[in-house]
Kinemage of the C-alpha trace (Angstrom):
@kinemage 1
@onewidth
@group {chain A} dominant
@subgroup {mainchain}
@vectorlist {calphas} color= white
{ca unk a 1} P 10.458 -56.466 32.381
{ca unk a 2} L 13.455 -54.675 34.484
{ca unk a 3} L 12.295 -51.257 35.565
{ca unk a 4} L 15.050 -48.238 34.064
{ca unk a 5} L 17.124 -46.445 36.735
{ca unk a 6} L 16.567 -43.390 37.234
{ca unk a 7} L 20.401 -42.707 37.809
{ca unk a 8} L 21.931 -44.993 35.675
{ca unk a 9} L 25.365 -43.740 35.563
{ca unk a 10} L 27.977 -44.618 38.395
{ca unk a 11} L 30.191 -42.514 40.188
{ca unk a 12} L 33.159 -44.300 41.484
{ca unk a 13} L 35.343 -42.187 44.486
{ca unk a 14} L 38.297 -43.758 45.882
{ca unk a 15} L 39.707 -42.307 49.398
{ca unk a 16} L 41.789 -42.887 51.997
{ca unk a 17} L 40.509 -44.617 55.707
{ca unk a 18} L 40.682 -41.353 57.018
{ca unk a 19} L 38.778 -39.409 54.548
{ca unk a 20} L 36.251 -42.310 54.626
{ca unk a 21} L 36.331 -41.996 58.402
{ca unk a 22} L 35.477 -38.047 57.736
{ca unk a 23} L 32.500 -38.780 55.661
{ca unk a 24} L 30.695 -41.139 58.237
{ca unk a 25} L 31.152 -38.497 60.579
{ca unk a 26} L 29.611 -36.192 58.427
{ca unk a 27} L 27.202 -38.242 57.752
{ca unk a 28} L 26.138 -39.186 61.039
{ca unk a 29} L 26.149 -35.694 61.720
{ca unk a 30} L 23.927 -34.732 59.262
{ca unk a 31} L 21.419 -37.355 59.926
{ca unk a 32} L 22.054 -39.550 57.208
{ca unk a 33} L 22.339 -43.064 56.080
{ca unk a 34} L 22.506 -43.584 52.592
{ca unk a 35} L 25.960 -42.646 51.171
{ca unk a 36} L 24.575 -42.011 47.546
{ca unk a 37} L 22.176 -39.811 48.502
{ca unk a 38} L 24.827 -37.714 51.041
{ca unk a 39} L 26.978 -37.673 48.263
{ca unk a 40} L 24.802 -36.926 45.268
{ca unk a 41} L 23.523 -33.747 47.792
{ca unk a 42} L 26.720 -32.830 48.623
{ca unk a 43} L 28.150 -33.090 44.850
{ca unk a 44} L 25.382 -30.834 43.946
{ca unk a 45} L 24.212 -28.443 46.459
{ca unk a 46} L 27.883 -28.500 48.258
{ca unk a 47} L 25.547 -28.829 51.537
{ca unk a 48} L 23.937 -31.628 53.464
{ca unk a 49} L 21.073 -30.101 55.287
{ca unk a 50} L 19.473 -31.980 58.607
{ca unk a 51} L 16.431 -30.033 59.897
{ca unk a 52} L 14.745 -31.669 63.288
{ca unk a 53} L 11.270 -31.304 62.822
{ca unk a 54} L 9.824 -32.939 66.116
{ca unk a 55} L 8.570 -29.840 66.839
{ca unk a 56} L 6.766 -29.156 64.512
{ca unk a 57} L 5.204 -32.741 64.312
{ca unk a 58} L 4.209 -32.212 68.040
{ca unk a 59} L 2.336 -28.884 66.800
{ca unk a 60} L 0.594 -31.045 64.080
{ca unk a 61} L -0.364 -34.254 66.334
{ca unk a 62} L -1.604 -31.624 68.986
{ca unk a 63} L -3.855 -29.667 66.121
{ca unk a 64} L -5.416 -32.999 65.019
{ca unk a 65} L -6.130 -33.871 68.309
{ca unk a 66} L -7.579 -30.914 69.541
{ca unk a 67} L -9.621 -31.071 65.617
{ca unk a 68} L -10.544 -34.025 66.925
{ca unk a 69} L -12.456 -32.936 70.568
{ca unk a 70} L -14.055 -29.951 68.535
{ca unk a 71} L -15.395 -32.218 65.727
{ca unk a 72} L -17.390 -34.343 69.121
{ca unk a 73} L -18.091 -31.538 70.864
{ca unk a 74} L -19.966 -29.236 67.764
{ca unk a 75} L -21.923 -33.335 66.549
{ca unk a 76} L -23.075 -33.387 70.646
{ca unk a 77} L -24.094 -29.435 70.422
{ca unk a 78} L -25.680 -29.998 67.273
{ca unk a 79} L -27.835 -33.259 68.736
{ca unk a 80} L -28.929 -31.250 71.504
{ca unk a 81} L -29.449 -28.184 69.288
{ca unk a 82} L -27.453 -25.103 71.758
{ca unk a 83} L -24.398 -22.901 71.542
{ca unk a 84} L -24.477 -23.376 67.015
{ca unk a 85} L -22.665 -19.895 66.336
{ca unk a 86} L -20.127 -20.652 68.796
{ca unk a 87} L -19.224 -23.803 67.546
{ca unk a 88} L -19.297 -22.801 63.877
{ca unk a 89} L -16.536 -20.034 64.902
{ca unk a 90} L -14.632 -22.630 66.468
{ca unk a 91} L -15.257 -24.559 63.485
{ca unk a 92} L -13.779 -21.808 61.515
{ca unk a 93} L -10.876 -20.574 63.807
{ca unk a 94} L -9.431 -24.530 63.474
{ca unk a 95} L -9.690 -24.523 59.899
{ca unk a 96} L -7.533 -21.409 59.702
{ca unk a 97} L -5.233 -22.752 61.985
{ca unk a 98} L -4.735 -25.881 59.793
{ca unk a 99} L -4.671 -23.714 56.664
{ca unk a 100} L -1.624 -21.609 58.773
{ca unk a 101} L -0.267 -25.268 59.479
{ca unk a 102} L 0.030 -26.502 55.703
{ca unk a 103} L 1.919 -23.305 54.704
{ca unk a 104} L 4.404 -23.262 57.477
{ca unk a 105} L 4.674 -27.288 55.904
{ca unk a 106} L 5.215 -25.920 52.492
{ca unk a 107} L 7.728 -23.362 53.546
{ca unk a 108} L 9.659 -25.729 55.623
{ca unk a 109} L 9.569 -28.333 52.710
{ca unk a 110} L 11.055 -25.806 50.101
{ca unk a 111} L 13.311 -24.494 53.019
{ca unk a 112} L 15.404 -27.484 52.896
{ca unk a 113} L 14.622 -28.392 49.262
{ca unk a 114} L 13.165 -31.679 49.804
C-alpha cells in the first residue's frame, strides 16, 4: 500500500537563468539544499533562516563529558566511602546545568521555528 503525501499538491515556478542563478545563491547562503523546502519557507514565512549552532553543540559535548568524569569520580568516592556531600552537590550543580542546557535548546528550537 503507497503511503499518502503529506504535500500532495504541486507548485510549478517557471524563471529565468538568472533568477534561478539568484535562488542557488540564496540558497547556498542560507545553508540549504533542498529547493522545496527553501521555497515552501520562503513562500510562507518570506524568510529563510540559517542559525550555526556549533557552538552550542561544543557547550553540549563538553557538559556530557565533564557529566561523564563526575559520574566516575562520585561511583570511586562512593566505593571508598569519603567526600559524599561534596559529590552529591556536584551531583546537583550538573543537573542544573543540564536542566539550563535543555531550555536554552528549547528556546533556540522555537527561535528559528524548527
Amino acid at each position: 500500500m503507497e503511503k499518502k503525501r503529506v504535500r500532495a499538491i504541486p507548485f510549478v515556478l517557471r524563471v529565468s537563468e538568472d533568477e534561478a542563478a539568484r535562488v542557488k545563491e540564496r540558497m547556498a547562503e542560507a545553508g540549504c539544499i533542498n529547493r522545496s523546502a527553501f521555497a515552501r519557507r520562503m513562500f510562507l514565512k518570506g524568510y529563510f533562516l540559517h542559525v550555526d549552532v556549533s557552538c552550542v553543540r561544543e557547550v553540549i559535548s563538553l557538559h556530557r563529558r565533564c557529566g561523564n568524569n563526575l559520574k566516575q569520580i562520585a561511583a570511586r568516592a562512593k566505593e571508598r566511602g569519603t567526600y559524599g556531600e561534596e559529590i552529591s552537590a556536584l551531583e546537583k550543580r550538573h543537573e542544573e546545568m543540564w536542566r539550563m542546557l535543555s531550555m536554552l535548546l528549547k528556546y533556540l528550537t522555537a527561535l528559528v521555528g524548527l
